[in-house]
VOZADREN-655374 format. One record per residue (C-alpha): x, y, z. Coordinates in steps of 0.2 Angstrom, whole numbers, plus 5000, padded with zeros to 4 digits. Layout:
REM residues N
<site xx="X" yy="Y" zz="Z"/>
...
REM end
This chain:
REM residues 287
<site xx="4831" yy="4995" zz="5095"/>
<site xx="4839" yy="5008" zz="5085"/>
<site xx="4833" yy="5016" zz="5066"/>
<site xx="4840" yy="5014" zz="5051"/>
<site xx="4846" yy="5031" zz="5050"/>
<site xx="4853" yy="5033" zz="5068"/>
<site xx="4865" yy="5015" zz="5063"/>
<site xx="4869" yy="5026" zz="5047"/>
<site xx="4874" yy="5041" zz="5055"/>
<site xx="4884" yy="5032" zz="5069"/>
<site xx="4890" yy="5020" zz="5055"/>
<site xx="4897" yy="5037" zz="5046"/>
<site xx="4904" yy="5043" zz="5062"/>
<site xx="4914" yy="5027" zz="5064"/>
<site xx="4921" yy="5026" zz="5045"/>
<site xx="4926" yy="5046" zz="5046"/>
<site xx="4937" yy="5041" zz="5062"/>
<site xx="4946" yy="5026" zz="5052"/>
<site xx="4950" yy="5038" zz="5038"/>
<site xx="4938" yy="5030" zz="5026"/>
<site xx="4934" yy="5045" zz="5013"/>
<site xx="4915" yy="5046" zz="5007"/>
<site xx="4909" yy="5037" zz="5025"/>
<site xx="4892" yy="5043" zz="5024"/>
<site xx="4892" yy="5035" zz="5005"/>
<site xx="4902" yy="5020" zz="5012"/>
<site xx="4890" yy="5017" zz="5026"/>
<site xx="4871" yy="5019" zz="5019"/>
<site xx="4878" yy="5005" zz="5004"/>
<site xx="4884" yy="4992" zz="5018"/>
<site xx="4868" yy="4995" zz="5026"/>
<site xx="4858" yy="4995" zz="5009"/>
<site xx="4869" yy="4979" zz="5005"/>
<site xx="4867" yy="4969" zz="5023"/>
<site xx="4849" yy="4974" zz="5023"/>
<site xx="4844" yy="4967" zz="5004"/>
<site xx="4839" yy="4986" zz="5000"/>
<site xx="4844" yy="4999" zz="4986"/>
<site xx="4848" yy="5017" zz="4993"/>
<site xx="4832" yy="5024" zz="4989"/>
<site xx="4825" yy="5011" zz="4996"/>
<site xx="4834" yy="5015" zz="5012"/>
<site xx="4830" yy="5030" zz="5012"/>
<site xx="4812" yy="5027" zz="5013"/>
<site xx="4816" yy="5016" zz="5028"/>
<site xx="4823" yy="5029" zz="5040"/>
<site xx="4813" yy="5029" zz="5055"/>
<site xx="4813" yy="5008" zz="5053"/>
<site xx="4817" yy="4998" zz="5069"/>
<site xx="4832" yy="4987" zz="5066"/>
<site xx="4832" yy="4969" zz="5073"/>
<site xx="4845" yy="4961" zz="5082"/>
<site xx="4848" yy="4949" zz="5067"/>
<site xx="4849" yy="4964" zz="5054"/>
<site xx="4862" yy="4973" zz="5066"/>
<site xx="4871" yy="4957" zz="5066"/>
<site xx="4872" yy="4956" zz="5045"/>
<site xx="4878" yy="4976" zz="5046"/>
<site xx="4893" yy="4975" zz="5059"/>
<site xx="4904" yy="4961" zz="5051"/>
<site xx="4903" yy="4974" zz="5032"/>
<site xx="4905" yy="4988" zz="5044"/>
<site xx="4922" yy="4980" zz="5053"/>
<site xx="4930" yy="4977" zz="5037"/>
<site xx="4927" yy="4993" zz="5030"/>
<site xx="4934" yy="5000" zz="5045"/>
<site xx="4952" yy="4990" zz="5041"/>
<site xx="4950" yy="4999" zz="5026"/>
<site xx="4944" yy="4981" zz="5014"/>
<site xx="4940" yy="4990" zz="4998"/>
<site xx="4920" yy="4994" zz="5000"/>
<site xx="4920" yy="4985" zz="4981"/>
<site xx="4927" yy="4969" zz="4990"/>
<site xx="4915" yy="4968" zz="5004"/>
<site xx="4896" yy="4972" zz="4993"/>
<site xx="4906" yy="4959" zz="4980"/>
<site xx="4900" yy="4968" zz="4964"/>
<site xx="4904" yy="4983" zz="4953"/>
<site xx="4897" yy="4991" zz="4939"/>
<site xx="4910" yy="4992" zz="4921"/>
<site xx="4906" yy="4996" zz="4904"/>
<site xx="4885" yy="4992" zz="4906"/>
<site xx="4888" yy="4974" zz="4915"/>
<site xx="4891" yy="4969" zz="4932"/>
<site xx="4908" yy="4961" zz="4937"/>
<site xx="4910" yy="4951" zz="4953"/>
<site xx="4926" yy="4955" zz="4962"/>
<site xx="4936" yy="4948" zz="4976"/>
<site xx="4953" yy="4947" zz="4983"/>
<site xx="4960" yy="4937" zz="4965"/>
<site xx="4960" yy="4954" zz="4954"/>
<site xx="4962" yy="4971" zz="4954"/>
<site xx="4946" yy="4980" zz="4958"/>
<site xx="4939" yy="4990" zz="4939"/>
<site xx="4942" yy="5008" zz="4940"/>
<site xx="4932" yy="5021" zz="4930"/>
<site xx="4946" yy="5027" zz="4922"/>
<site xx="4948" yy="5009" zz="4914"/>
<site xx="4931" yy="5014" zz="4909"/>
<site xx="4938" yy="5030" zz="4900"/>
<site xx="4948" yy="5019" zz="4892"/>
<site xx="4935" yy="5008" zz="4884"/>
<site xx="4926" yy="5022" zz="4882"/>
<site xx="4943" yy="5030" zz="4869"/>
<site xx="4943" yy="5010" zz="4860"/>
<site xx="4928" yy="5011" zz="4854"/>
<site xx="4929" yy="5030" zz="4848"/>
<site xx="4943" yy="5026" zz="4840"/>
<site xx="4937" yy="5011" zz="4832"/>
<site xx="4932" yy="5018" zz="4812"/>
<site xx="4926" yy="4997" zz="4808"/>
<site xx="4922" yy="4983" zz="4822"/>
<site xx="4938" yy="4974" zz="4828"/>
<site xx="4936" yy="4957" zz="4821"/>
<site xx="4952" yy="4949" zz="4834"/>
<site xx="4953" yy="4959" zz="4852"/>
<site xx="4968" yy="4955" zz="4865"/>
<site xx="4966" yy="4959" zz="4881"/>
<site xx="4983" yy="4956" zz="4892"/>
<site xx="4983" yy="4956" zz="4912"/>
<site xx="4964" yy="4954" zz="4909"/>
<site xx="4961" yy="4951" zz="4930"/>
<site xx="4942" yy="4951" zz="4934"/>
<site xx="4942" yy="4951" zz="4914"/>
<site xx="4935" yy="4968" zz="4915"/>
<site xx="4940" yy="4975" zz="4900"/>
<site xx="4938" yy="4960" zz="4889"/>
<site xx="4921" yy="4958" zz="4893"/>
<site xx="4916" yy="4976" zz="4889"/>
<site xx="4925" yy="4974" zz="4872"/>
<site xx="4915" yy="4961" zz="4869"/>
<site xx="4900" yy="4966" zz="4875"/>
<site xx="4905" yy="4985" zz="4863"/>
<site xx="4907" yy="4971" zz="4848"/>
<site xx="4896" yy="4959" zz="4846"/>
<site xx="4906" yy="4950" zz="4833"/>
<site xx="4923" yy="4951" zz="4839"/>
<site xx="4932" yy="4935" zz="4844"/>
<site xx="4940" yy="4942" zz="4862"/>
<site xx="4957" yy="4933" zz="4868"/>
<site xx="4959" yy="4936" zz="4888"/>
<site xx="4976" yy="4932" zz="4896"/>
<site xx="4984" yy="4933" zz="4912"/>
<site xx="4996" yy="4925" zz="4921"/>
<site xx="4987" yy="4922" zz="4937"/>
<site xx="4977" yy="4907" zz="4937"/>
<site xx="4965" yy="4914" zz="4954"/>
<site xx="4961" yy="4930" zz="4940"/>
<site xx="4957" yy="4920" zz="4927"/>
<site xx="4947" yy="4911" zz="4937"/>
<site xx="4936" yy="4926" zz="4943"/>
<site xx="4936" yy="4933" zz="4923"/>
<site xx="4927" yy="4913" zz="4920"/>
<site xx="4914" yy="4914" zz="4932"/>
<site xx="4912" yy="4934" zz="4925"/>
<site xx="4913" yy="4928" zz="4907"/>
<site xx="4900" yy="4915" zz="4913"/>
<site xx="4889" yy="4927" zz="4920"/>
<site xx="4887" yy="4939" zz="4908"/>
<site xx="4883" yy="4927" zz="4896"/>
<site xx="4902" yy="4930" zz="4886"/>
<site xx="4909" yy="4914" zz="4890"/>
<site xx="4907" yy="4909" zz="4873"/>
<site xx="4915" yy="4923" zz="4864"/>
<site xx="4928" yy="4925" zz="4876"/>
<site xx="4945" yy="4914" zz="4876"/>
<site xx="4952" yy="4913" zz="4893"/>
<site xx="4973" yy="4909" zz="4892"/>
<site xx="4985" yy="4909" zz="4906"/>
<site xx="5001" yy="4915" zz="4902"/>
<site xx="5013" yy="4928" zz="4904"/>
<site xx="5009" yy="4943" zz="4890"/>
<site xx="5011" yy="4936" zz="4873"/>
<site xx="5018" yy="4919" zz="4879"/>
<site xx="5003" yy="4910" zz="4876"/>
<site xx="4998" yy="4918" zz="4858"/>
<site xx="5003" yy="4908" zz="4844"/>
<site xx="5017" yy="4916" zz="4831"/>
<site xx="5005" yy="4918" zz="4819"/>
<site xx="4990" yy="4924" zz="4826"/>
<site xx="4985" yy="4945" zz="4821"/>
<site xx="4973" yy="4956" zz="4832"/>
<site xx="4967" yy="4971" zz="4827"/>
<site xx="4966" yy="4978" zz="4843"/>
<site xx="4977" yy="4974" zz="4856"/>
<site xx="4971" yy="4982" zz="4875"/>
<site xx="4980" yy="4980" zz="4892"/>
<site xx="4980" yy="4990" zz="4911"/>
<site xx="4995" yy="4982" zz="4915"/>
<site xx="5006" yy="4984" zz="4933"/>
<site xx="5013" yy="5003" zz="4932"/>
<site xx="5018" yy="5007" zz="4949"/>
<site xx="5033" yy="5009" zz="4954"/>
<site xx="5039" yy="5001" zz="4973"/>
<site xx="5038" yy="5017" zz="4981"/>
<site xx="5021" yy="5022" zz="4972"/>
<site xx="5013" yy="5006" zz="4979"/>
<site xx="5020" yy="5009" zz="4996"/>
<site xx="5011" yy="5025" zz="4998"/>
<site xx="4996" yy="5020" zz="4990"/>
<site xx="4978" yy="5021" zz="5000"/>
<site xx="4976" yy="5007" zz="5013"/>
<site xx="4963" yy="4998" zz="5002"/>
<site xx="4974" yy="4998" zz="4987"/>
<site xx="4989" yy="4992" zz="5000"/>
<site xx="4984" yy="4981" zz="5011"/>
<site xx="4972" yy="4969" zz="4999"/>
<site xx="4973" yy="4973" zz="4982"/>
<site xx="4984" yy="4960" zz="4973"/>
<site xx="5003" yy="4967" zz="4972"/>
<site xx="5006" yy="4959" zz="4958"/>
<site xx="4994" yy="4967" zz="4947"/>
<site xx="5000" yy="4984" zz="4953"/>
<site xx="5018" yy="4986" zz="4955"/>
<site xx="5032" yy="4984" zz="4940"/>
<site xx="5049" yy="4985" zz="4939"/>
<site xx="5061" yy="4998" zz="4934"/>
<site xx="5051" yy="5012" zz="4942"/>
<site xx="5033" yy="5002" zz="4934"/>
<site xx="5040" yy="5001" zz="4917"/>
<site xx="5045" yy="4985" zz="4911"/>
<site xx="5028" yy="4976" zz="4908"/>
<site xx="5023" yy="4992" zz="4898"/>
<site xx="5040" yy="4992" zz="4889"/>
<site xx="5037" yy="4972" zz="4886"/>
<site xx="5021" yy="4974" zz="4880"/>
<site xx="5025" yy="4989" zz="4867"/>
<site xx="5041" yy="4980" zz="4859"/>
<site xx="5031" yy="4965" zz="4856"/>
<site xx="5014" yy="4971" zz="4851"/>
<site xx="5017" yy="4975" zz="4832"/>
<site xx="5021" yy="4957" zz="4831"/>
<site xx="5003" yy="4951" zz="4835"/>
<site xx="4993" yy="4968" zz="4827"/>
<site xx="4988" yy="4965" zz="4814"/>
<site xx="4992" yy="4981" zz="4799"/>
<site xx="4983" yy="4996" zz="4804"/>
<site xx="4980" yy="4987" zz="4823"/>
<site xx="4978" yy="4996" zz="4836"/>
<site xx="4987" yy="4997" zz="4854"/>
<site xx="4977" yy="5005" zz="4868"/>
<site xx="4986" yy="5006" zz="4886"/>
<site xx="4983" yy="5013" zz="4904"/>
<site xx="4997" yy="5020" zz="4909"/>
<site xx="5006" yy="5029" zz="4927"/>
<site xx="5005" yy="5049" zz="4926"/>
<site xx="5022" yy="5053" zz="4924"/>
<site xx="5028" yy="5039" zz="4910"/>
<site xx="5022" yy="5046" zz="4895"/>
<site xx="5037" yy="5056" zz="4887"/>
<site xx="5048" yy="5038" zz="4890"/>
<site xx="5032" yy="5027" zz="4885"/>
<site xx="5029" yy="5039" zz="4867"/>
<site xx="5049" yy="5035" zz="4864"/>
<site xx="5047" yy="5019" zz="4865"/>
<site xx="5030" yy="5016" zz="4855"/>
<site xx="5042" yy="5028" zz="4842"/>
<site xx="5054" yy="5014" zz="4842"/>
<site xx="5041" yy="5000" zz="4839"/>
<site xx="5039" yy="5006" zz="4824"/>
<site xx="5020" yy="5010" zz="4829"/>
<site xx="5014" yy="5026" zz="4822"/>
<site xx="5002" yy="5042" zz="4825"/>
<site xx="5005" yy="5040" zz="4846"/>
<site xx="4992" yy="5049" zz="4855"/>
<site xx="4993" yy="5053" zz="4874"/>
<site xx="4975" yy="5055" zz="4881"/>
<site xx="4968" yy="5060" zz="4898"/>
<site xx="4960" yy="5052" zz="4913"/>
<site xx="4944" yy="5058" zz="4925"/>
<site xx="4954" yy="5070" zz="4935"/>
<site xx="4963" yy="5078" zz="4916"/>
<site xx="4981" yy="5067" zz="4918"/>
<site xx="4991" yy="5059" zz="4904"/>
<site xx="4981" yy="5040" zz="4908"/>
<site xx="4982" yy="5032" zz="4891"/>
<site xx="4993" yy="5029" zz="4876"/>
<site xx="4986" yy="5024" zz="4859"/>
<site xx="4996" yy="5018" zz="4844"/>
<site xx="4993" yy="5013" zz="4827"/>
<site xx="5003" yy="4999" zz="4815"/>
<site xx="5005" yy="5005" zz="4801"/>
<site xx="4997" yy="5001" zz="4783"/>
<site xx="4980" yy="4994" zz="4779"/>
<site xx="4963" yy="5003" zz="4787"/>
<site xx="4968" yy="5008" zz="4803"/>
<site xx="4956" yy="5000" zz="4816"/>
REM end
């Protein structure tokens, strides 16, 4: 029978010829993941014999990975903002640059949030690090997909946040009541355009959901959506965080101008891009 490390490097070999990036990575945590075992813990297994049955856990992970199924999608789990998410097929996988963006909120925050709204919340993601950042906020979650909301309930249930998190479907602010204030309003709403999606990586696709990625009007009109209607819901001094494309920031800051929304600020991702656009409503302490 052959040792773990040999089924790793042949397991590398195989990924690299399907164009998965990071196969040696990719390989040794479908391995770790069929075999019950953390990396280090793999690695201290090495010269192990493999049984028949535990080569027969690994080949189905490896096969999916190798029709490039997002490696997220296959181990089930990923990491975002301290807490452990399940993801599937239903949502859009968390990326760390939505992280970033958590990461800015809270930053930017001068007092605790008492109301957070999180739009197009998927695997509920963002909503649950927001809540988890502060304790005492009361966190709305919307989406429009009844499978996501799903998935950000048995999240929500997981982490122990079911409680202070309020799960609505609907489409954007459809489902908020006239009268209701947030002072904080948060989305990673669909940016790409047609075009954009069609040359996207594999994994993003061929099984992310299309849904959550792609826009209209070149990935614009849900951003456009969500900044004319925002200052209704914020309450004065609210703040608006977004993830944003690359390449939409000079029409997206003319369009928070319009809003009414004041002191714009374009900030950058992991690899130094304009990623996220920030907006205040003016009067009262901002948030």
């Amino acid at each position: 029978m052959p040792a773990v490390l040999e089924i790793i490097q042949k397991t590398a070999e195989f990924l690299t010829a399907r164009g998965v990036e990071s196969a040696r990575l990719n390989a040794e945590l479908l391995i770790g993941h069929a075999l019950e075992l953390k990396r280090m813990q793999l690695y201290l297994q090495f010269e192990r014999l493999l049984t028949e049955p535990e080569l027969a856990k690994i080949r189905p992970l490896v096969k999916r990975r190798s029709q490039r199924e997002p490696l997220q999608y296959i181990l089930g789990s990923v990491d975002f903002g301290g807490l452990k998410l399940k993801v599937d097929r239903r949502a859009l996988i968390p990326r760390p640059e939505t992280e970033l963006l958590i990461e800015s909120v809270v930053g930017l925050c001068t007092k605790p949030p008492a109301r957070v709204l999180d739009l197009g919340t998927g695997s509920g993601a963002i909503a649950l690090a927001l809540a988890k950042a502060f304790p005492e906020a009361l966190v709305t979650a919307v989406d429009f997909s009844a499978d996501a909301l799903a998935l950000a309930a048995e999240n929500a249930e997981a982490t122990e946040l079911l409680a202070r998190v309020k799960l609505e479907r609907a489409s954007w602010f459809e489902g908020i009541a006239p009268d209701v204030r947030f002072d904080l309003i948060v989305s990673n709403p669909p940016y790409l355009s047609e075009a954009e999606a069609a040359g996207a990586a594999p994994e993003v696709r061929d099984h992310e959901p299309k849904t959550a990625l792609v826009a209209a009007d070149g990935g614009l009109s849900d951003l456009r959506h969500i900044i004319k209607t925002a200052p209704d819901f914020l309450t004065e001094g609210g703040m608006l965080a977004l993830e944003t494309g690359i390449a939409q920031h000079a029409d997206l800051i003319r369009l928070v101008t319009e809003s009414g929304l004041v002191r714009v600020e374009s900030r950058k991702d992991l690899t130094g891009r304009d990623r996220f656009l920030v907006a205040w409503k003016a009067g009262g302490e901002t948030a």
